[in-house]
N, C-alpha and C positions, 0 to 999 in steps of 0.2 A: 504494500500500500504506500500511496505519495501522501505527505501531508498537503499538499499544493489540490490534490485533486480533491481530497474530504473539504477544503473552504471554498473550492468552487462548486463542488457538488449541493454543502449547505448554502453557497449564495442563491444558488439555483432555483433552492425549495427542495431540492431530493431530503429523503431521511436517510440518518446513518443506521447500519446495522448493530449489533454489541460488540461483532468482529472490529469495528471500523472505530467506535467510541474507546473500543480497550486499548486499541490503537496509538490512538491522541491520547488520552490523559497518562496512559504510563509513560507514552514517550514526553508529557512535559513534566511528569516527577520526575523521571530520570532525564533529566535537562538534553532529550534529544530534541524536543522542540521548544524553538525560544519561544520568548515572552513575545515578539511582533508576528509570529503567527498564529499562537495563542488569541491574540488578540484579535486581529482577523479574522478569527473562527467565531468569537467572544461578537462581534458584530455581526456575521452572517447569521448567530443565533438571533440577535435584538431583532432584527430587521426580518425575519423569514421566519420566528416560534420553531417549537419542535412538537414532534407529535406528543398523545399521553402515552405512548411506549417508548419513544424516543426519551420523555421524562422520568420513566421510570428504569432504564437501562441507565440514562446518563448518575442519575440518584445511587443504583448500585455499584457502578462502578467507578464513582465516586468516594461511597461509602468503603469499599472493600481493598479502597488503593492504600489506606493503612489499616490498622488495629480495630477490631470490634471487642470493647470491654463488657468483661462477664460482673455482672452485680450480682449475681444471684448468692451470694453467700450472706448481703447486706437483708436483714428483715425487711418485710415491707414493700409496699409498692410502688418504686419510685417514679418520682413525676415531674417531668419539668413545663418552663415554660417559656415560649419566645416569643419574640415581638419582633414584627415588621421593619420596625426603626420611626424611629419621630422625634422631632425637634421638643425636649425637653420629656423626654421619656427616662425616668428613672425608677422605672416600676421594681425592675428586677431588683435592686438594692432593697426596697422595702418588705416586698412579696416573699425571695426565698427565706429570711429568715422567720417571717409572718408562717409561712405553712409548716417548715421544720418543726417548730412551737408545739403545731398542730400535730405532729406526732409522722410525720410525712417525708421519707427522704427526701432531698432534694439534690440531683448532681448534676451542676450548670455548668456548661463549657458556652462561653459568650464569646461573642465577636468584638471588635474594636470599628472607630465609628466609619461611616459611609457616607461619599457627598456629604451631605449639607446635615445629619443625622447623627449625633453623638454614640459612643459604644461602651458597652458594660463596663469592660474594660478598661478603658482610660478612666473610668471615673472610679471605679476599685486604685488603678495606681495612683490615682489621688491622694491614697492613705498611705502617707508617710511610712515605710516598709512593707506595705502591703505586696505577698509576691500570687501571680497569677499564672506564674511558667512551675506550678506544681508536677512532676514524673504521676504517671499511669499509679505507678506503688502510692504515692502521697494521696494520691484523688482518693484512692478508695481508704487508706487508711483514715484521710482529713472526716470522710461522708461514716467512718462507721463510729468514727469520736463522738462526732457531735449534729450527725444528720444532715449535714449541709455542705456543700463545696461549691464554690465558683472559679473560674479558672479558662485559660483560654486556651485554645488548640494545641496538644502538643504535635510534636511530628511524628508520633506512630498515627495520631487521629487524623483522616481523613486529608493527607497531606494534600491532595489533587486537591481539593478545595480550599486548603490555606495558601499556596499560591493565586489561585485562580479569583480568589477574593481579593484578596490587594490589590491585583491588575482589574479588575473590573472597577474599582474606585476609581482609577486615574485614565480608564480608556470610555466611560462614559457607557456602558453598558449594564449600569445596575438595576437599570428597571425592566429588566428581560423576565417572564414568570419563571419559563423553564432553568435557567440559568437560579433565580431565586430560589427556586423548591429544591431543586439540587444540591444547594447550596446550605441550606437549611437545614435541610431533612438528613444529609450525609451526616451532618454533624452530629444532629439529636438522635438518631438511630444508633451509630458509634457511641452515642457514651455510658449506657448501660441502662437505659428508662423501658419502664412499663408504659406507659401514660404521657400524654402532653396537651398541653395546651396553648395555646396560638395565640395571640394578639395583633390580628392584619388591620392595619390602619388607612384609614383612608382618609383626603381632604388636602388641603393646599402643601403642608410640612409633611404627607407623604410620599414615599414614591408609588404608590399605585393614589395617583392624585383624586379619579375618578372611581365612584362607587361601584360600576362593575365592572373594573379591572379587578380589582381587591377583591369583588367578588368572586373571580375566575382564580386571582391567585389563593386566595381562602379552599377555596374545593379542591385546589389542586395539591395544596400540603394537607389536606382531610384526606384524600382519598389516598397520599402515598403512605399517611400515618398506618390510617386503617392497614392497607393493604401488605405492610409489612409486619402487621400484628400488634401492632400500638394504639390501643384508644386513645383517638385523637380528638380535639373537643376545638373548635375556632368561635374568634367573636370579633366582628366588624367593629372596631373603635372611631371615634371621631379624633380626627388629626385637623381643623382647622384654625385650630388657636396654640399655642405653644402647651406644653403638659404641666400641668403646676407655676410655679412662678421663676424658677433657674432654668438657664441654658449654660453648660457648661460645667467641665469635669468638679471641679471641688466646691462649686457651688452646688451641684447636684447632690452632691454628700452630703451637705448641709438641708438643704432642705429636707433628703429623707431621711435624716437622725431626726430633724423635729418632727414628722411625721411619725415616726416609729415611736419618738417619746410620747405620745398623746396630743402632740399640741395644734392639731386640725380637726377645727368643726366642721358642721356641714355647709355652713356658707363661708369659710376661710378661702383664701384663694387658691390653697392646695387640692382643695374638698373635690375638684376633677380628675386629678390624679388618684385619690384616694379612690373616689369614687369603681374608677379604673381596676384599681389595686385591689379592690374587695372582692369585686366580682372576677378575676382572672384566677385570683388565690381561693376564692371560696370554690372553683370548678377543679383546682389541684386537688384541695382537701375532700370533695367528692369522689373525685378519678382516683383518689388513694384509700376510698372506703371508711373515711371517716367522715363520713356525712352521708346521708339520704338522699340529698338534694344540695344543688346551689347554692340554695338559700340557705341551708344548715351550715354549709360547708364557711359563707359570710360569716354568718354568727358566731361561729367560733376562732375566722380569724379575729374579728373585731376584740372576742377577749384577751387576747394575747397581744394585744393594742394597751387593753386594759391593766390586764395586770402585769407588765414590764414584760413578761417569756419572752417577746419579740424582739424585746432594744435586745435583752442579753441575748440572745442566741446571735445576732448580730455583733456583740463582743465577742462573744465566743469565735466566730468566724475567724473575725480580724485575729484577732490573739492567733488565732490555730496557723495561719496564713501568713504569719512573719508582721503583720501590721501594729502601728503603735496606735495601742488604746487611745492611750491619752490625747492624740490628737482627734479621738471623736469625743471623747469622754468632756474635752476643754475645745471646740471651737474654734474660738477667737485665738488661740494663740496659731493659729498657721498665717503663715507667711502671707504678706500684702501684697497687691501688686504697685507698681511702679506710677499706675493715673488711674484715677477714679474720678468717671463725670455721671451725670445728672442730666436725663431727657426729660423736658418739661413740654408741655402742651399749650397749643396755641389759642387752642378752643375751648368754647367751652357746652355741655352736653352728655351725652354718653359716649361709649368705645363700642362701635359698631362692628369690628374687625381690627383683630391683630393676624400680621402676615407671618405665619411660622417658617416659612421656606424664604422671605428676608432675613427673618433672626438669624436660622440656619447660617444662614451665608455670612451674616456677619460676624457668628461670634467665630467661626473660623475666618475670618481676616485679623479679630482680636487675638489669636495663637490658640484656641483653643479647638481645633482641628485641623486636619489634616489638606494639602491642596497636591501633595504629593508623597509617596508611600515613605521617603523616608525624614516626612519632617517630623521636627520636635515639636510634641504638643507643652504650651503653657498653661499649666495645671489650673492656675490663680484667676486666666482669663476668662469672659461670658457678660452675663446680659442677666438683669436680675429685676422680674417683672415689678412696675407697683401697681396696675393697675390688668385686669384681665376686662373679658367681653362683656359687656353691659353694667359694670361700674359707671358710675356719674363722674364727671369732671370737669373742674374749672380752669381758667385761663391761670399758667402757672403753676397748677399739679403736678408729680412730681409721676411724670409714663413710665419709665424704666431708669437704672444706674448701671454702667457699663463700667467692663476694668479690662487692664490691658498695661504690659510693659511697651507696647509699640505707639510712640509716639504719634509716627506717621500716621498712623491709621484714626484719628481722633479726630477729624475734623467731618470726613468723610463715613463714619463708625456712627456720629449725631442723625446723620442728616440720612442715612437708611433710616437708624432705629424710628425716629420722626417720622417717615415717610410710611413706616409698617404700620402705625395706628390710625385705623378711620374712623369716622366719627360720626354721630345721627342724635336728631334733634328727640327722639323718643327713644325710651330703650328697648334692646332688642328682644325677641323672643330667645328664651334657652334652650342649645337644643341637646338632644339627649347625647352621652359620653357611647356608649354601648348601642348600636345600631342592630345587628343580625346575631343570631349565634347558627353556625353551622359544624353539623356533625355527619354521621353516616345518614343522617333520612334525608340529608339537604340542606338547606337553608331559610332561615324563617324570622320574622323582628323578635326581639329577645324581650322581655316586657320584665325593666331594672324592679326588683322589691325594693324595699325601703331601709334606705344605707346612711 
């Protein structure tokens, strides 16, 4: 086989065979095919989809191009859970230690962020020693201590796709489904889960922008969950306003310690995030048989909200994971950055629209993401809401505070953030956080209980 002739085949529309797929991706883990025709390939995918057997070859052999770990010695039904990616998405920090609590292993291997998208991971090494490159041994010894691990890709795990995901950051291919669910699913399948649950986002700050994209991409990580033996549970989330009130790695920490401390009501500006956070965590705590339902599965996250299990088993994390307590435990003592400004509003009214895919953008030009696979992220840098969608405000209010050691970008950093808040002389209607849930019978509006 030619590599030349499988990217003119996929530019074509033809489908690969598994002969043709095992082909490409071993020859780009074993670096016989570089990154620029990787890439190439990575576009004839965006551009021409692949079939759902084309999905589900690519997914396996994906999956099997390294390590499939055995859990089965750990009690229990483990379960995880992913997300799409969204601008100010910091669920995963609050959630896995929220269902561990709940008596539910939890073994997450997360990604680091995408486009315009923050990632688990950069905001885990947020925490001053916190390590994330745990060996296969540590995972499962970290998840039988103390029920929970996060951690990112090693290189026995599904190496074809730890390459293939960096390069699709920086070659503008991430919003491909098949290339997505492959990418996903290799991972979640390799790292030992009974169970998962999904968080597909949809709305301006996602990349499946349009609700039935996200719809197509939801049934398509359903159907590969299922069909590999994983109960798999998905829920259309709303991505049109930023998630909570931080953008950005160590700001995101922040926000979810005070979440996990108790200090989010229900009309707090976090309270959609929570919101989020209940219902993804209460469908773990079902899919792991501690609950009847959803809704039981909420309720008992909520008490470990209650009664602290949930900050502490997130100390426990950190501790277990090389990270210094004390910098969650105290706050305020991490490191400052370099210019701290102040977006004020010109109007005055309600906030009709915050654009999450401007913030995106911006707070990586602030250093806190990535515009090419091997910059440095500044931990310190983001975008820290004051006000979210249908708040009242006056001329003078104070919109959002931005930080940032880069000078240059301060002038220009104003004048997006400015430009991402719309405004209306009424306030607006709210709309709901949790849109569909779909599982194996399909897809249907998910009707939120009371959170």
């Amino acid at each position: 086989m030619n590599i030349v002739e499988l990217i003119r085949k996929k530019r074509e529309g033809g489908s690969l065979n598994e002969e043709e797929f095992r082909f490409l991706i071993n020859g780009y883990v074993e670096g016989k095919v570089p990154d620029y025709q990787m890439s190439a390939f990575l576009m004839a995918c965006y551009f021409r989809g692949m079939s759902n057997e084309e999905t589900l070859t690519f997914t396996k052999l994906m999956l099997h191009s390294g390590e499939v770990i055995d859990l089965s010695e750990i009690p229990g039904i483990k379960v995880d859970k992913h997300s799409t990616g969204g601008v100010g998405d910091k669920v995963s920090l609050i959630l896995a230690p929220m269902v561990a609590a709940c008596g539910i292993p939890v073994p997450m291997i997360s990604g680091r962020g995408l486009g315009h998208t923050g990632g688990t991971l950069d905001k885990l090494e947020s925490i001053p020693g916190f390590r994330t490159d745990l060996s296969i041994s540590e995972y499962k010894r970290v998840i039988r201590e103390i029920g929970v691990v996060m951690i990112g890709q090693t290189k026995e795990i599904a190496p074809a796709d730890k390459k293939m995901y960096a390069l699709r950051d920086v070659t503008a291919t991430v919003e491909c489904i098949p290339l997505i669910a492959g990418s996903i699913m290799s991972k979640k399948l390799a790292e030992g889960i009974d169970a998962l649950v999904l968080d597909v986002k949809t709305g301006r700050g996602a990349f499946m922008q349009t609700r039935e994209r996200a719809l197509e991409l939801a049934k398509t990580l359903v159907n590969i969950g299922n069909g590999f033996g994983k109960e798999t549970i998905g829920f259309m989330t709303n991505m049109n306003q930023p998630l909570g009130v931080a953008i950005g790695n160590w700001l995101e920490v922040v926000e979810s310690v005070e979440c996990l401390r108790g200090a989010v009501g229900n009309n707090d500006a976090s309270s959609d995030l929570m919101e989020v956070t209940y219902v993804l965590s209460g469908a773990m705590v079902y899919l792991g048989k501690k609950a009847k339902s959803i809704e039981e599965g909420i309720e008992k996250c909520r008490k470990t909200i209650e009664d602290g299990s949930a900050y502490r088993k997130l100390l426990d994390l950190i501790q277990v994971q090389g990270g210094n307590v004390d910098a969650i435990e105290n706050l305020e003592r991490y490191p400052l950055p370099q210019f701290t400004m102040e977006v004020k509003s010109s109007e005055h009214g309600f906030i009709s629209e915050i654009d999450p895919f401007e913030l995106g953008l911006t707070s990586i030009s602030l250093g806190a993401g990535r515009e090419k696979i091997d910059d440095v992220i500044d931990m310190k840098a983001g975008i820290l809401l004051k006000k979210k969608v249908g708040d009242a405000v006056d001329i003078g209010d104070s919109l959002a505070v931005f930080y940032t050691d880069r000078e240059n970008v301060l002038a220009a950093s104003r004048e997006r953030i400015t430009k991402a808040f719309k405004f209306s002389s009424s306030q607006p209607e709210r709309t709901p956080m949790i849109l569909d849930i779909v599982d194996k019978n399909g897809a249907r509006k998910f009707n939120l209980p009371k959170i």
